[in-house]
Backbone bond lengths (Angstrom), bond angles and torsions (degrees), N, CA, C in turn:
res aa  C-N    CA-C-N  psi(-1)  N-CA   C-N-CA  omega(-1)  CA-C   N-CA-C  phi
1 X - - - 1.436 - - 1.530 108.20 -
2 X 1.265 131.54 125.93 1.523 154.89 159.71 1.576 104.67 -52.77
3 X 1.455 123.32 101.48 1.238 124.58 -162.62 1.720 97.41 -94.89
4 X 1.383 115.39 -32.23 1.235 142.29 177.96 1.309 114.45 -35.32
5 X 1.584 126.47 -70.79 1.403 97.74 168.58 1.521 131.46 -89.30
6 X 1.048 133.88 28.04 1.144 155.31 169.89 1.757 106.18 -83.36
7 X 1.567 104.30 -53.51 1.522 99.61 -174.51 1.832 109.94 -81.58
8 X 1.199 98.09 -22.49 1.823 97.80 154.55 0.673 137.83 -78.63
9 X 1.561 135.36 -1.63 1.511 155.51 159.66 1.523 109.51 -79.19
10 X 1.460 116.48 -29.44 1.162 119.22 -170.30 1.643 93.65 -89.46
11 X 1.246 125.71 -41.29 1.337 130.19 -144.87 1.958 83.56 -86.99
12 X 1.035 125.52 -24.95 1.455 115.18 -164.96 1.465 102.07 -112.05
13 X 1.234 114.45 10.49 1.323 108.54 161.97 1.643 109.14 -111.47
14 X 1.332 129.05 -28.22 1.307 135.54 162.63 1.494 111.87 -49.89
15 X 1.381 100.09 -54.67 1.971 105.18 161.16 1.478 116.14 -38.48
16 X 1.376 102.86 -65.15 1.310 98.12 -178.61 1.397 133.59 -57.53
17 X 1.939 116.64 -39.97 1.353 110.24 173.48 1.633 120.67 -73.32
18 X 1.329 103.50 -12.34 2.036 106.31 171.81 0.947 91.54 -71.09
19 X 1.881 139.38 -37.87 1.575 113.04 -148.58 1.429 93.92 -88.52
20 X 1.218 127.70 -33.18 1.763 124.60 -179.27 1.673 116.92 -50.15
21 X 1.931 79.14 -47.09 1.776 88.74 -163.95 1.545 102.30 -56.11
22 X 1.781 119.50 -48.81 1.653 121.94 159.81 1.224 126.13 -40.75
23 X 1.553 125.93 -29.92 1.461 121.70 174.70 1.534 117.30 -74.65
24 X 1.493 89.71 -34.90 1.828 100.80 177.15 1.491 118.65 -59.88
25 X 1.420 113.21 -21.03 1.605 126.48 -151.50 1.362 93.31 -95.14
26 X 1.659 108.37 -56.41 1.341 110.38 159.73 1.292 144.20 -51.62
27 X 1.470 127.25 -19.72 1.546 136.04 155.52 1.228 96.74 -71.23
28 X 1.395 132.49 -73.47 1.317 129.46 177.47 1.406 115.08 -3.28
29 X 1.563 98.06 -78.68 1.256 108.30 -164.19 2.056 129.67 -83.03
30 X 1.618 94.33 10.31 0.839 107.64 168.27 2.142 108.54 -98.88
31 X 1.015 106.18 -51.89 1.417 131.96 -178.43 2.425 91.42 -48.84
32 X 1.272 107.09 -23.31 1.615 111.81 -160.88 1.494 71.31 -94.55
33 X 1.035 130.95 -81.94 2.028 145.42 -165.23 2.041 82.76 -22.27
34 X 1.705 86.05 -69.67 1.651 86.45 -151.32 2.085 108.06 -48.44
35 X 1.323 75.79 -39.17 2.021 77.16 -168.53 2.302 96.49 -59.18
36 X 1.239 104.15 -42.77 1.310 104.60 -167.65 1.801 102.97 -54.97
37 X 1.216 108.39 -58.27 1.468 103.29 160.35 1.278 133.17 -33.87
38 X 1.574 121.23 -63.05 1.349 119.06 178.69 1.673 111.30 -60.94
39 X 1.301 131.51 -17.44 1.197 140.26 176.58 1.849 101.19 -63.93
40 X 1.654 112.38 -51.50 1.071 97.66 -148.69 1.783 93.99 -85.75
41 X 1.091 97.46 -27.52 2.253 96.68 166.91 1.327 96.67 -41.08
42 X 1.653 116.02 -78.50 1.367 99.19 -173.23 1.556 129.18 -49.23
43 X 0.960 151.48 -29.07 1.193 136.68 -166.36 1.955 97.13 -92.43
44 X 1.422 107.88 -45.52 1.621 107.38 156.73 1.255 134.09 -15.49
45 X 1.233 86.52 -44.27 1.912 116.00 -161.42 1.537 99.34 -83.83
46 X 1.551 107.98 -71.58 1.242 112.74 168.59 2.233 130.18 -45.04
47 X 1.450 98.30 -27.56 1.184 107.10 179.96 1.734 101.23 -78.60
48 X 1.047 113.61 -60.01 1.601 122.41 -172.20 2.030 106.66 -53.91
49 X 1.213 108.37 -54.90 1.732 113.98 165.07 2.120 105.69 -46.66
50 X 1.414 80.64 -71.36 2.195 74.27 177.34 1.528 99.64 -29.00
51 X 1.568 117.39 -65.24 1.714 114.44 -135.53 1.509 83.26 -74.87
52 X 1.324 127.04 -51.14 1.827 111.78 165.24 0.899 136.88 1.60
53 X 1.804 105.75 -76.10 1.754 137.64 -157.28 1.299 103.10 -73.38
54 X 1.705 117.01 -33.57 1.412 124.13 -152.61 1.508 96.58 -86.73
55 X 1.453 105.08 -64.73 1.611 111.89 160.52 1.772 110.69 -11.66
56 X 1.470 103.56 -84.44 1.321 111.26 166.62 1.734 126.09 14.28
57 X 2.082 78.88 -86.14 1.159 102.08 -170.58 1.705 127.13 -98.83
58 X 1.458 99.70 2.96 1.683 95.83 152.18 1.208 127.65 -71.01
59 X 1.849 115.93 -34.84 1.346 115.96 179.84 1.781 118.31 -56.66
60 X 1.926 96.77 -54.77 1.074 100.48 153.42 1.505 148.03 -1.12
61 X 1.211 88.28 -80.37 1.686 114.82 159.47 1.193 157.93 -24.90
62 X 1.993 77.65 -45.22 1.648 115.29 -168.89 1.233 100.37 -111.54
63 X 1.218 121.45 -7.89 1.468 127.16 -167.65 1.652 102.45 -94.63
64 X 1.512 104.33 -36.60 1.256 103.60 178.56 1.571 138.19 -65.43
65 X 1.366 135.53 -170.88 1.372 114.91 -173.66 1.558 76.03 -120.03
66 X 1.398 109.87 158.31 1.129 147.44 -179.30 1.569 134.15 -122.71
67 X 1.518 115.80 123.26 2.090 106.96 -174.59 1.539 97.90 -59.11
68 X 1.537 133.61 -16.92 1.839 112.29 -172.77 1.806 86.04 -156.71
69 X 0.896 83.86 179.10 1.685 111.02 161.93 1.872 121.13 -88.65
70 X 1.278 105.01 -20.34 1.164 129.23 155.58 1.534 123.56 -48.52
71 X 1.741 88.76 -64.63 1.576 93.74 -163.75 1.710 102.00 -88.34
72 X 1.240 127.57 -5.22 1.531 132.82 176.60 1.725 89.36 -74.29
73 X 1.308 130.55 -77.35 1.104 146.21 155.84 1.868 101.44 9.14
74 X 1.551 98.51 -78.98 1.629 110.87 -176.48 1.981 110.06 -50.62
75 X 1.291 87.43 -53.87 1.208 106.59 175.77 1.728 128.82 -25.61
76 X 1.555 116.37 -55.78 1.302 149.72 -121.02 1.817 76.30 -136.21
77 X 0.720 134.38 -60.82 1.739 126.38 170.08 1.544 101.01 -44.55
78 X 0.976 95.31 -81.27 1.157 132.67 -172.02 1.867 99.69 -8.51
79 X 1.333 97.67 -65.04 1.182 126.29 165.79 1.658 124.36 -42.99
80 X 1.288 90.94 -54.31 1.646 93.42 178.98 1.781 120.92 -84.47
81 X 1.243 100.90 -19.36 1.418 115.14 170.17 1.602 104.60 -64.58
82 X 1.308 119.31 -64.63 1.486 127.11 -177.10 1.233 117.37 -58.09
83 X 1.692 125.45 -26.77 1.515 110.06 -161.72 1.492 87.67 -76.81
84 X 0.721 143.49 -10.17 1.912 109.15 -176.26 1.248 98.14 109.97
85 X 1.127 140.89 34.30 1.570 124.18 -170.29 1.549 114.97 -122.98
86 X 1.777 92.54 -4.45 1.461 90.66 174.82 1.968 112.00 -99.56
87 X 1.168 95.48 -20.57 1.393 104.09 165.21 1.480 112.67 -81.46
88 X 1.108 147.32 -8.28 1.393 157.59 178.93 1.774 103.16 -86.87
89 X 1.271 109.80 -44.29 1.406 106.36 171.01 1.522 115.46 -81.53
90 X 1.314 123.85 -42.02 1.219 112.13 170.36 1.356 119.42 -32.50
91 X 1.453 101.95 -49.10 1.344 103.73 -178.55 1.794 121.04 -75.86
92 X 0.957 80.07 -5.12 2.069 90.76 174.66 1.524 90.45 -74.53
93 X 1.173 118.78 -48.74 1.818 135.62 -146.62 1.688 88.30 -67.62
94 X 1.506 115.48 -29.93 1.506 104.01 -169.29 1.121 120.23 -123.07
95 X 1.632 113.16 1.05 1.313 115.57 162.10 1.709 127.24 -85.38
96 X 1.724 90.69 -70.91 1.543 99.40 173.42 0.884 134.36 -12.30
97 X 1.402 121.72 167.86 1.474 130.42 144.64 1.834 106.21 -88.70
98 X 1.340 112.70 157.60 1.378 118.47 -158.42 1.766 92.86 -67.66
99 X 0.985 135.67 -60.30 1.469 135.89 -176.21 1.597 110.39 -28.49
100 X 1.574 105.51 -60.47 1.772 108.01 162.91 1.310 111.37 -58.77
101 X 0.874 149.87 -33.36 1.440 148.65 -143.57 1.818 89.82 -91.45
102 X 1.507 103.19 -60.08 1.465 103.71 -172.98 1.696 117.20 -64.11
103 X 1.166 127.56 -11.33 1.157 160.33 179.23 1.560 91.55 -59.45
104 X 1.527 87.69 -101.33 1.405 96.85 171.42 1.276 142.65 -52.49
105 X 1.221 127.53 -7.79 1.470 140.49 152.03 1.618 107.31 -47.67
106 X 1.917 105.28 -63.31 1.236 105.95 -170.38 1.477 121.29 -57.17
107 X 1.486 109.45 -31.07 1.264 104.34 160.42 1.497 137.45 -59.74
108 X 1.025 110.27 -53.52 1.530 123.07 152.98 1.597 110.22 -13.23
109 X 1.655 91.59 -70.15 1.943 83.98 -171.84 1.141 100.93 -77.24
110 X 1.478 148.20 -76.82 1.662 136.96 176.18 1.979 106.43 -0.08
111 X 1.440 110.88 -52.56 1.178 95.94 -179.24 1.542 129.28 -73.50
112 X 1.403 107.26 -33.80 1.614 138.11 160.28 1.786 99.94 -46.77
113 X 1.439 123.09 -40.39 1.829 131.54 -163.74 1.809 84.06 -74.52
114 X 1.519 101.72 -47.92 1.996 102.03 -158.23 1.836 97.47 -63.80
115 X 1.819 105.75 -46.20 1.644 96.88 -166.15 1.526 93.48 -68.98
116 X 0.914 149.58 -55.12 1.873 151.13 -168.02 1.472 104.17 -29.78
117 X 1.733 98.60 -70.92 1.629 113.38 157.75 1.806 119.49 -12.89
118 X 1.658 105.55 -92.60 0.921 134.75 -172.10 2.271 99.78 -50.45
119 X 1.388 124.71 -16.24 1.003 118.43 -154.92 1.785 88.67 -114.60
120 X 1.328 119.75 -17.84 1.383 141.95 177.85 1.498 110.45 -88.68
121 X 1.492 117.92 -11.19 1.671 113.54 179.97 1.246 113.49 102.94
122 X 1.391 113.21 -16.67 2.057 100.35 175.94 1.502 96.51 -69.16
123 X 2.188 92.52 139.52 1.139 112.33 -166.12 1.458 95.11 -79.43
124 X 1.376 132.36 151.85 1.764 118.31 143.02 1.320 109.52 -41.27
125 X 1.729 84.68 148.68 1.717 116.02 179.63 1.427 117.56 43.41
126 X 1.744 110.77 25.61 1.867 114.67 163.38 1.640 96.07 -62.14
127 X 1.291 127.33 170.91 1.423 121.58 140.70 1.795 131.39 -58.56
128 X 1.553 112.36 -3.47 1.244 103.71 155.49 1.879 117.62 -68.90
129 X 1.345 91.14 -60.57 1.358 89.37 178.08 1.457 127.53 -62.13
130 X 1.308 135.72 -22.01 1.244 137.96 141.06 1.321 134.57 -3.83
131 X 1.616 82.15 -76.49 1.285 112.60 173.16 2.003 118.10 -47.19
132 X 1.675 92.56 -75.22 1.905 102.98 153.27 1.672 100.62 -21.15
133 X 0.841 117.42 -113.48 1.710 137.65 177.27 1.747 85.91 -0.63
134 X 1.106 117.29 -63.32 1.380 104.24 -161.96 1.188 132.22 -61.44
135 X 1.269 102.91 -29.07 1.561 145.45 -172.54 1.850 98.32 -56.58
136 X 1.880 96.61 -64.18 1.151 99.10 -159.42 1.121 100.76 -75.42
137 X 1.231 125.31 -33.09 1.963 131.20 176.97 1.791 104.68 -38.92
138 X 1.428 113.09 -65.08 1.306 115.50 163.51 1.611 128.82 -25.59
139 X 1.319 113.09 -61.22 1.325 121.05 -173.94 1.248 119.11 -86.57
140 X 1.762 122.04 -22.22 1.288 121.67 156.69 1.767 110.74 -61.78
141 X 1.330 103.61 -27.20 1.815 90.71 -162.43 1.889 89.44 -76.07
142 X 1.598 114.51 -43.21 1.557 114.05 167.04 1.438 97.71 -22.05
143 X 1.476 105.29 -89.99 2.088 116.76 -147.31 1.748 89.02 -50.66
144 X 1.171 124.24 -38.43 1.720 106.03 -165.42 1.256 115.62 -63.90
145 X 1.224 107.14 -50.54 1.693 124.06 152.08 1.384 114.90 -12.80
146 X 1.323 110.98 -94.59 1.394 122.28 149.03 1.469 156.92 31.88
147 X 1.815 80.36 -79.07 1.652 122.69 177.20 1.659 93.67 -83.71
148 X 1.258 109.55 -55.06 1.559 113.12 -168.42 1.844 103.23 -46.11
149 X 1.308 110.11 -60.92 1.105 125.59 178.22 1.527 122.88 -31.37
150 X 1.149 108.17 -53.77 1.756 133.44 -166.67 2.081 83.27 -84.47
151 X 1.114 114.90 -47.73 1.451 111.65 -171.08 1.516 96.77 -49.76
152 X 1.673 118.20 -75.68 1.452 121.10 -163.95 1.351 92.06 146.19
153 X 1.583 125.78 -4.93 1.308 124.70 -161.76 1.571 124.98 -74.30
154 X 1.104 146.64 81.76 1.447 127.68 -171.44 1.584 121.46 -15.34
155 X 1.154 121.53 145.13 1.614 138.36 161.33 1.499 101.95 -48.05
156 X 1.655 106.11 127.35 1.279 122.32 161.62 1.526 138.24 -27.89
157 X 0.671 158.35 -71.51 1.478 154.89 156.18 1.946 83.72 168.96
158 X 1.433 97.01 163.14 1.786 91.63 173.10 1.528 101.10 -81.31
159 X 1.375 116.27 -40.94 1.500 96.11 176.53 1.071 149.05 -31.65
160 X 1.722 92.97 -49.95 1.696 121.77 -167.89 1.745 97.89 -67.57
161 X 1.393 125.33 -30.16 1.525 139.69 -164.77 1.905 98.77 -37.85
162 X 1.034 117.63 139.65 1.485 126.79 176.62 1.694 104.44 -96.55
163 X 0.969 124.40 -3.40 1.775 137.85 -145.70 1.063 84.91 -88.50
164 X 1.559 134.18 -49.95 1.530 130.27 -124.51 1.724 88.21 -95.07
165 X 0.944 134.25 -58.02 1.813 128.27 145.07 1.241 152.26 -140.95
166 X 1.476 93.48 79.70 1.579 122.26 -156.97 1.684 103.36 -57.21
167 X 1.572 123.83 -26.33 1.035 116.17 -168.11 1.653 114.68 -56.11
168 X 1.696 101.21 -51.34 1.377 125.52 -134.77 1.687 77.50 -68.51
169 X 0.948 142.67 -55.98 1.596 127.17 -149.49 1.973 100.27 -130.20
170 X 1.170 103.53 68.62 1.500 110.22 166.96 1.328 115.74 -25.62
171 X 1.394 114.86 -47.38 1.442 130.91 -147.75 1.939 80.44 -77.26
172 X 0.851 145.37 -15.54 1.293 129.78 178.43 1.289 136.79 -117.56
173 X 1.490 100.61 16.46 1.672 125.60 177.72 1.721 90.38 -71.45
């Protein structure tokens, strides 16, 4: 009996199911990358819109007139508790990579420094609050940075940069 082509039939079909089972591993594990990515845009996406909206609506807030100092106070929590921003970081806390995560933390409190502010009596646009505003302008342009980075995304253009004066027009961070 000719064992010969028998053990080359075996040997080129064993070839063949390692090389599939490797091609499979490799879609796999590209198809896992891609979904893990689009996961972390979304929650990105969603984190960067919160720190936006909230922005928004502390100035808002503070801008407005108020029956006490009390109820501006209630108000201005009130606000930052509800937008979603503490569930938005959680989810930073369990997605990220630690560099974003710390990113976005700092933002977090910078925005937490402006409502404290704003709940303490600094008027809008004193140089305390300025300053705040600037603070957070800084560390948002950091986490976007960041995010871009961990995405695959190229660096912003210097133009496009929010840094250069993030204060003056919130509404477009």
């Amino acid at each position: 009996m000719d064992w010969l082509p028998l053990l080359s039939t075996l040997a080129g079909a064993a070839i063949g199911i390692v090389t599939t089972l490797i091609a499979d591993r490799n879609r796999w594990k590209r198809e896992d990358d891609k979904e893990a990515r689009r996961l972390r845009l979304d929650i990105y996406t969603q984190y960067t819109t919160t720190v936006k909206v909230l922005g928004e609506t502390l100035r808002a807030l503070a801008g407005r007139e108020h029956p006490s100092d009390d109820e501006r106070a209630r108000a201005l929590r009130e606000a930052f508790r509800e937008s979603g921003i503490a569930i938005a970081s959680e989810r930073m806390w369990l997605i990220a990579p630690q560099p974003v995560v710390k990113a976005s933390n700092n933002v977090f409190h910078c925005l937490r420094r402006i409502c404290e502010g704003y709940v303490d009596g600094t008027a809008v646009s004193s140089p305390e609050d300025r300053a705040r505003w600037e603070a957070r302008g800084k560390a948002a342009a950091k986490m976007r940075m960041l995010m871009r980075e961990d995405l695959g995304v190229g660096p912003l253009a210097e133009r496009h940069s929010t840094v250069v004066n993030d204060y003056d027009d919130p509404v477009a961070q």
